[in-house]
Residue frames as a rotation matrix with the C-alpha (Angstrom) as fourth column:
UNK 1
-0.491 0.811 -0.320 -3.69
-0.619 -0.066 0.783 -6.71
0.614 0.582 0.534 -10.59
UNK 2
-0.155 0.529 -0.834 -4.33
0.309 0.828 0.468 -9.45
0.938 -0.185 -0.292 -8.64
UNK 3
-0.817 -0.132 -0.561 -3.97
0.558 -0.425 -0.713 -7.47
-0.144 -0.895 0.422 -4.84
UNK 4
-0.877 0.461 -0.137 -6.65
-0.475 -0.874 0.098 -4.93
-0.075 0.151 0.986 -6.77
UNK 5
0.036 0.884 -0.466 -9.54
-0.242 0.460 0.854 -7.78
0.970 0.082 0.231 -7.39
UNK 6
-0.483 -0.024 -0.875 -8.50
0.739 0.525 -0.422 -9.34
0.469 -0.851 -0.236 -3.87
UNK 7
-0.815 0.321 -0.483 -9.36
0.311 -0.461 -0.831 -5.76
-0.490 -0.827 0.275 -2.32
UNK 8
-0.813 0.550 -0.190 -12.41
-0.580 -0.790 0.199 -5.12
-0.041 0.272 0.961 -4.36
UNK 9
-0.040 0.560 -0.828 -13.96
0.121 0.825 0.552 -8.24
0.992 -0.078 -0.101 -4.22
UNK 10
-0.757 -0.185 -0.626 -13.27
0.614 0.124 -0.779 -7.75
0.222 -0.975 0.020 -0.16
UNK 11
-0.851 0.524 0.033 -15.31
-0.510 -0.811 -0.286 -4.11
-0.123 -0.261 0.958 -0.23
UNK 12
-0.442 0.886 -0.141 -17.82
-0.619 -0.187 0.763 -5.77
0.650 0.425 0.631 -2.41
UNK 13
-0.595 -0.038 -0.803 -18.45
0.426 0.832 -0.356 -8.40
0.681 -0.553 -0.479 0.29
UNK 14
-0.750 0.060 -0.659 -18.24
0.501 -0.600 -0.624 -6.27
-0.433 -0.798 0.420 3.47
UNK 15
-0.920 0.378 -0.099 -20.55
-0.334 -0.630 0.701 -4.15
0.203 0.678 0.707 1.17
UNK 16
-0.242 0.826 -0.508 -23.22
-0.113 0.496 0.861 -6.84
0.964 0.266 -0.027 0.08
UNK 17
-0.105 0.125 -0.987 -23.22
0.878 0.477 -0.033 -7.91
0.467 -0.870 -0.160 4.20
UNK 18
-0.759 0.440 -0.481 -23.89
0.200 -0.545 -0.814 -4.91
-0.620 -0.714 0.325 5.74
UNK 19
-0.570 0.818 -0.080 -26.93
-0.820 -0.561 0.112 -3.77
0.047 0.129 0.991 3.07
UNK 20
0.052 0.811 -0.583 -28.27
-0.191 0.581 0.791 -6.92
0.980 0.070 0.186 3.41
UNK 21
-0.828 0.049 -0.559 -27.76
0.560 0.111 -0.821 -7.23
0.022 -0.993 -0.119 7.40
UNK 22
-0.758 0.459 -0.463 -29.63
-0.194 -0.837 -0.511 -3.93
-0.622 -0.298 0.724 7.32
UNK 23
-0.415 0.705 -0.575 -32.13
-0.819 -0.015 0.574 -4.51
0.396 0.709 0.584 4.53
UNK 24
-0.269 0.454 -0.849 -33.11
-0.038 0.876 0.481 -7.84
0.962 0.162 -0.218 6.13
UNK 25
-0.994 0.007 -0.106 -33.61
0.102 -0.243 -0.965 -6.61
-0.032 -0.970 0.241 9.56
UNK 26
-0.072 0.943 -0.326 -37.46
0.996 0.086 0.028 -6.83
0.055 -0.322 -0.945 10.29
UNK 27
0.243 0.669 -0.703 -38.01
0.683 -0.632 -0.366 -3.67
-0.689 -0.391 -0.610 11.34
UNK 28
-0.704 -0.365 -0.610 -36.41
-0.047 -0.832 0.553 -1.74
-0.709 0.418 0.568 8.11
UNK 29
0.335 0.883 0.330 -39.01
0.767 -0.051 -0.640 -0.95
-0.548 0.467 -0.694 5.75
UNK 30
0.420 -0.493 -0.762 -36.96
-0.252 -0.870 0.424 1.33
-0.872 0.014 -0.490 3.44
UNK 31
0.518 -0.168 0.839 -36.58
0.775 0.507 -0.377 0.16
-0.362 0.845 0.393 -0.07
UNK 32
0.961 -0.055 0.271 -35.77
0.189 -0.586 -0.788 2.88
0.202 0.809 -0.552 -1.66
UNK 33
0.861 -0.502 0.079 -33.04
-0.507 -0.841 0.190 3.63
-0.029 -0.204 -0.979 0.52
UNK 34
0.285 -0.643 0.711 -31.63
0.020 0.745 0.666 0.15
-0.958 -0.175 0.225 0.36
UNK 35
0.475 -0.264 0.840 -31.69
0.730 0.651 -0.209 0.25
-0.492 0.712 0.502 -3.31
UNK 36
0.789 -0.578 0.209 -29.72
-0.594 -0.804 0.022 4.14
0.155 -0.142 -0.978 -3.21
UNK 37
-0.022 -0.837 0.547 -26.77
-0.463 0.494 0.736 1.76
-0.886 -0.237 -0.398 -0.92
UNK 38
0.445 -0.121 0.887 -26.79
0.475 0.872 -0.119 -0.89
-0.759 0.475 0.446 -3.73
UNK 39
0.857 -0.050 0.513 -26.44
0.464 -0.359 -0.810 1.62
0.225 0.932 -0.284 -6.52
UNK 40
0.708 -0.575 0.410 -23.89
-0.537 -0.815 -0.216 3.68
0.458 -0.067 -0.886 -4.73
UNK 41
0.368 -0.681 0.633 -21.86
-0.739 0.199 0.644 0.67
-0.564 -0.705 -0.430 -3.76
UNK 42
0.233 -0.247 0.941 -21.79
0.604 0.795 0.059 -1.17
-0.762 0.555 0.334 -6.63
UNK 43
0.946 0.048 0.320 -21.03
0.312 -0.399 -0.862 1.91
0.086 0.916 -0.393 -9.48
UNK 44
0.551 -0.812 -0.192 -17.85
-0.817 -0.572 0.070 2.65
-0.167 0.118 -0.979 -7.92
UNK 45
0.096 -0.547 0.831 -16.73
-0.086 0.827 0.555 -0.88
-0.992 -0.125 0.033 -7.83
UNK 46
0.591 -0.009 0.806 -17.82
0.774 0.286 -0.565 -1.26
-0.226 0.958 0.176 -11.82
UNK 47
0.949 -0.263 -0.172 -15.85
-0.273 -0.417 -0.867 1.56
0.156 0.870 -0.468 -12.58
UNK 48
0.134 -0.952 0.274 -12.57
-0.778 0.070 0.624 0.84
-0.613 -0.297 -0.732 -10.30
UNK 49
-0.822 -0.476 0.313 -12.48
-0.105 0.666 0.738 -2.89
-0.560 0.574 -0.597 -12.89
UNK 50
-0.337 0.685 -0.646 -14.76
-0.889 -0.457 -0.021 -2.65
-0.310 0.567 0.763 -15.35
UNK 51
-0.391 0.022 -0.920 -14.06
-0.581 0.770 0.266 -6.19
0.714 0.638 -0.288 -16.89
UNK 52
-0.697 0.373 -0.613 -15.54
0.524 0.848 -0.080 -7.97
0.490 -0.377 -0.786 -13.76
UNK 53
-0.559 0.737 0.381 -18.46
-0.764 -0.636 0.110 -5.10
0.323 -0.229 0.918 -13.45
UNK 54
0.406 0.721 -0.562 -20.74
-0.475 0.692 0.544 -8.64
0.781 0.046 0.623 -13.40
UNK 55
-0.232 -0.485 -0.843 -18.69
0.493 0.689 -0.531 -10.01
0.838 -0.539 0.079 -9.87
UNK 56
-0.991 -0.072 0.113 -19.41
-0.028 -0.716 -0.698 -6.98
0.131 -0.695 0.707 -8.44
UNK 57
-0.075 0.993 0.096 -23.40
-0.848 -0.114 0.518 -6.89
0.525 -0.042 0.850 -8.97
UNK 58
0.317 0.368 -0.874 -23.54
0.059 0.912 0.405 -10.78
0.947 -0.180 0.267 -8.31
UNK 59
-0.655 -0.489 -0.575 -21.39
0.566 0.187 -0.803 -10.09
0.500 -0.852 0.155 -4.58
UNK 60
-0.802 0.584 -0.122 -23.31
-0.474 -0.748 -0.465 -7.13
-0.363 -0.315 0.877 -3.31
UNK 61
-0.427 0.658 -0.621 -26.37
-0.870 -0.112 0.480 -8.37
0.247 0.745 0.620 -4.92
UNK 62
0.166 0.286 -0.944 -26.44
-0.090 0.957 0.274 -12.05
0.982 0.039 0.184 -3.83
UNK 63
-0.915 -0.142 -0.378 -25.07
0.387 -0.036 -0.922 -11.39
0.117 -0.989 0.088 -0.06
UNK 64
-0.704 0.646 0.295 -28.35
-0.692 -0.529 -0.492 -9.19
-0.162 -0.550 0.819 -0.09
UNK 65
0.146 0.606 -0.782 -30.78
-0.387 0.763 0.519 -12.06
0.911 0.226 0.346 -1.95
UNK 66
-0.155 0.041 -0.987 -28.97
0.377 0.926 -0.021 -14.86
0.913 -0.376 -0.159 0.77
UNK 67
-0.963 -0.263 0.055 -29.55
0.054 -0.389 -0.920 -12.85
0.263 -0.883 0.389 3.26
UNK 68
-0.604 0.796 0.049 -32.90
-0.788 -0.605 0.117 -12.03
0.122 0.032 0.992 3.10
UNK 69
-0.098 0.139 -0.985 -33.71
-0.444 0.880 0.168 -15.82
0.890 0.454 -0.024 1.91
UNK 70
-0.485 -0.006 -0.875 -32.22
0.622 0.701 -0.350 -17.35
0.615 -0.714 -0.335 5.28
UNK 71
-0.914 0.023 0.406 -33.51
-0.239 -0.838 -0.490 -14.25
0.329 -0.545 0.771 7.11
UNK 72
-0.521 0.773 -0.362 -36.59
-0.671 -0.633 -0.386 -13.44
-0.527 0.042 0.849 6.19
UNK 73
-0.338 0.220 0.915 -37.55
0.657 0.751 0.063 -16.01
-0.673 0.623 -0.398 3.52
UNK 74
0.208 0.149 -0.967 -37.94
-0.236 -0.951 -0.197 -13.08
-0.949 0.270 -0.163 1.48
UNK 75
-0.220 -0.347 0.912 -37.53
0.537 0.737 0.410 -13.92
-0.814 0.580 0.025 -2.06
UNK 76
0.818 0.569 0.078 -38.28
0.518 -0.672 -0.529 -10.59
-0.249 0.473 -0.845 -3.34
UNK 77
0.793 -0.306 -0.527 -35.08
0.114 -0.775 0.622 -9.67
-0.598 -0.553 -0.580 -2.78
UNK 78
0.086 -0.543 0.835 -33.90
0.735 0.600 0.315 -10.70
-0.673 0.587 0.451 -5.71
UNK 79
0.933 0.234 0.273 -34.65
0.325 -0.873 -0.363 -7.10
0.154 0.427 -0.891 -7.27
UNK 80
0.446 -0.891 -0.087 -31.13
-0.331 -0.254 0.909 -6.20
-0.832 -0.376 -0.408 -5.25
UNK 81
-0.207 -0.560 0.802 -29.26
0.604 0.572 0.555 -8.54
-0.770 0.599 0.220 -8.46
UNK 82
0.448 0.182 0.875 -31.10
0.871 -0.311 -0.381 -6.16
0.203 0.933 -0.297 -10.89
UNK 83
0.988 -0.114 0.108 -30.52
-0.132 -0.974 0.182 -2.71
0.084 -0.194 -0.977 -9.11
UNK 84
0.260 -0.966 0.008 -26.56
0.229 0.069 0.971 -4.29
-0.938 -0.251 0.239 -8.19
UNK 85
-0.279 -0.748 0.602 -25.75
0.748 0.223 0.625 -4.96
-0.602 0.625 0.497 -11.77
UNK 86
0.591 0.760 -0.270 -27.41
0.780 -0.623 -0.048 -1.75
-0.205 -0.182 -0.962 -12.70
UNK 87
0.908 -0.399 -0.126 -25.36
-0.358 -0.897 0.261 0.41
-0.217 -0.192 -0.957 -10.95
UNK 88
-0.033 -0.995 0.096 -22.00
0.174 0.089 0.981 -1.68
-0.984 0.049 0.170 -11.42
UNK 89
0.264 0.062 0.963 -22.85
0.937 0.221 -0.271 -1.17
-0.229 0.973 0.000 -15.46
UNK 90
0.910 0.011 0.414 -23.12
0.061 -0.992 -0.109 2.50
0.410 0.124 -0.904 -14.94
UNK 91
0.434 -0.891 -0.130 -19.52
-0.131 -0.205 0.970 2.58
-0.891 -0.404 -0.206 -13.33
UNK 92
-0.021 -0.832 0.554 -18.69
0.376 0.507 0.776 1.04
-0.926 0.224 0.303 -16.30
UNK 93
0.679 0.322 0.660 -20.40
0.672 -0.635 -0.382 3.41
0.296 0.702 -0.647 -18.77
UNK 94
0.998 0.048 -0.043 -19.15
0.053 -0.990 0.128 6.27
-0.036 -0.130 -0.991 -16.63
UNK 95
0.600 -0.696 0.395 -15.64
0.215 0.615 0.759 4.50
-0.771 -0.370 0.519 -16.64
UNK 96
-0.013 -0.173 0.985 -15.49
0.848 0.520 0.103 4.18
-0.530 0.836 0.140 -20.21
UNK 97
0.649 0.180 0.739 -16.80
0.698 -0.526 -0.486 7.56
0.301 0.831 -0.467 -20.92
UNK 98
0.883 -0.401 -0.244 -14.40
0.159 -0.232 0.960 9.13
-0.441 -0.886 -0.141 -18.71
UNK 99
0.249 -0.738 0.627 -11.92
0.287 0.675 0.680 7.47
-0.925 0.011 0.380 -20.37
UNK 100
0.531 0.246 0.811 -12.97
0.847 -0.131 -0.515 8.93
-0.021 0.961 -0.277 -23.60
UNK 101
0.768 -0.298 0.566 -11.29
-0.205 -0.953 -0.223 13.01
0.606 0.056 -0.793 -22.77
Protein backbone atom coordinates (compact mmCIF):
# COMPACT_ATOMS: atom_id res chain seq x y z
CA UNK A 1 0.00 0.00 0.00
CA UNK A 2 2.49 2.18 0.90
CA UNK A 3 4.96 1.59 -2.57
CA UNK A 4 1.30 2.39 -4.38
CA UNK A 5 0.83 6.12 -2.74
CA UNK A 6 4.77 6.56 -3.07
CA UNK A 7 4.28 5.88 -6.97
CA UNK A 8 1.14 7.88 -7.36
CA UNK A 9 1.93 10.71 -5.49
CA UNK A 10 5.36 10.58 -7.82
CA UNK A 11 3.04 10.62 -11.28
CA UNK A 12 0.94 13.20 -9.62
CA UNK A 13 4.00 15.45 -9.20
CA UNK A 14 5.85 14.81 -12.50
CA UNK A 15 2.19 15.42 -13.67
CA UNK A 16 1.35 18.80 -11.83
CA UNK A 17 5.19 20.01 -13.20
CA UNK A 18 5.00 19.45 -16.58
CA UNK A 19 1.15 21.09 -17.02
CA UNK A 20 2.20 23.78 -15.17
CA UNK A 21 5.82 24.17 -16.89
CA UNK A 22 3.69 24.23 -20.03
CA UNK A 23 0.65 26.18 -18.88
CA UNK A 24 2.94 28.87 -17.45
CA UNK A 25 5.09 29.32 -20.39
CA UNK A 26 4.31 32.88 -21.85
CA UNK A 27 3.68 32.04 -25.06
CA UNK A 28 0.84 29.20 -24.33
CA UNK A 29 -2.45 30.67 -24.52
CA UNK A 30 -4.49 27.43 -24.42
CA UNK A 31 -6.78 27.04 -21.51
CA UNK A 32 -8.89 24.78 -22.53
CA UNK A 33 -6.34 22.45 -23.41
CA UNK A 34 -4.51 22.84 -20.14
CA UNK A 35 -7.61 22.21 -18.29
CA UNK A 36 -8.35 18.69 -20.76
CA UNK A 37 -4.35 17.65 -19.17
CA UNK A 38 -5.61 18.43 -15.60
CA UNK A 39 -8.80 16.47 -15.97
CA UNK A 40 -7.17 13.60 -17.73
CA UNK A 41 -4.36 13.43 -15.23
CA UNK A 42 -5.96 13.74 -12.24
CA UNK A 43 -9.28 11.14 -12.89
CA UNK A 44 -7.06 8.31 -13.28
CA UNK A 45 -5.12 9.02 -10.21
CA UNK A 46 -8.69 9.45 -8.13
CA UNK A 47 -9.71 6.29 -9.30
CA UNK A 48 -6.25 4.19 -8.91
CA UNK A 49 -6.85 5.42 -4.58
CA UNK A 50 -9.86 6.85 -4.18
CA UNK A 51 -9.43 7.64 -0.36
CA UNK A 52 -6.69 10.30 -1.11
CA UNK A 53 -8.72 11.53 -4.46
CA UNK A 54 -8.12 15.18 -2.44
CA UNK A 55 -3.85 14.66 -2.59
CA UNK A 56 -4.18 14.10 -5.97
CA UNK A 57 -6.19 17.42 -7.03
CA UNK A 58 -4.12 19.49 -4.38
CA UNK A 59 -0.48 17.95 -6.22
CA UNK A 60 -1.37 18.43 -9.83
CA UNK A 61 -3.38 21.39 -8.98
CA UNK A 62 -1.01 23.37 -6.70
CA UNK A 63 2.37 22.52 -8.80
CA UNK A 64 0.18 24.32 -11.55
CA UNK A 65 -1.12 27.45 -9.08
CA UNK A 66 2.97 27.68 -7.76
CA UNK A 67 3.98 27.66 -10.85
CA UNK A 68 2.22 30.14 -12.48
CA UNK A 69 2.47 32.42 -9.14
CA UNK A 70 6.46 32.43 -9.26
CA UNK A 71 6.21 32.40 -13.08
CA UNK A 72 3.93 34.53 -14.20
CA UNK A 73 2.39 36.11 -11.07
CA UNK A 74 -0.63 34.72 -12.40
CA UNK A 75 -3.06 34.15 -9.73
CA UNK A 76 -5.77 33.01 -11.89
CA UNK A 77 -4.45 29.90 -11.88
CA UNK A 78 -6.00 28.86 -9.14
CA UNK A 79 -9.04 27.55 -11.36
CA UNK A 80 -6.38 24.43 -12.02
CA UNK A 81 -7.36 23.36 -7.88
CA UNK A 82 -11.05 23.41 -9.03
CA UNK A 83 -10.76 21.59 -12.50
CA UNK A 84 -7.82 19.07 -10.49
CA UNK A 85 -10.20 18.07 -7.79
CA UNK A 86 -12.92 17.83 -10.35
CA UNK A 87 -11.55 15.34 -12.31
CA UNK A 88 -9.80 13.34 -9.35
CA UNK A 89 -13.68 13.14 -7.86
CA UNK A 90 -14.84 11.73 -11.10
CA UNK A 91 -12.16 8.86 -10.87
CA UNK A 92 -13.66 8.35 -7.82
CA UNK A 93 -17.33 8.29 -8.90
CA UNK A 94 -16.25 6.23 -11.88
CA UNK A 95 -14.18 4.03 -9.37
CA UNK A 96 -16.94 3.43 -7.16
CA UNK A 97 -19.41 2.85 -9.86
CA UNK A 98 -17.30 0.41 -11.49
CA UNK A 99 -17.04 -1.24 -8.52
CA UNK A 100 -20.71 -1.57 -8.27
CA UNK A 101 -21.04 -4.80 -11.37
Amino acid sequence: MKLKFTIILSIALALGLVIGWIDSNPRWDDAGISAAAVILATTPLGAAMPSRAWLWALTVGGCILLLNVILNNNYGAILALVIAFLGAYTGVIIRRAISLY
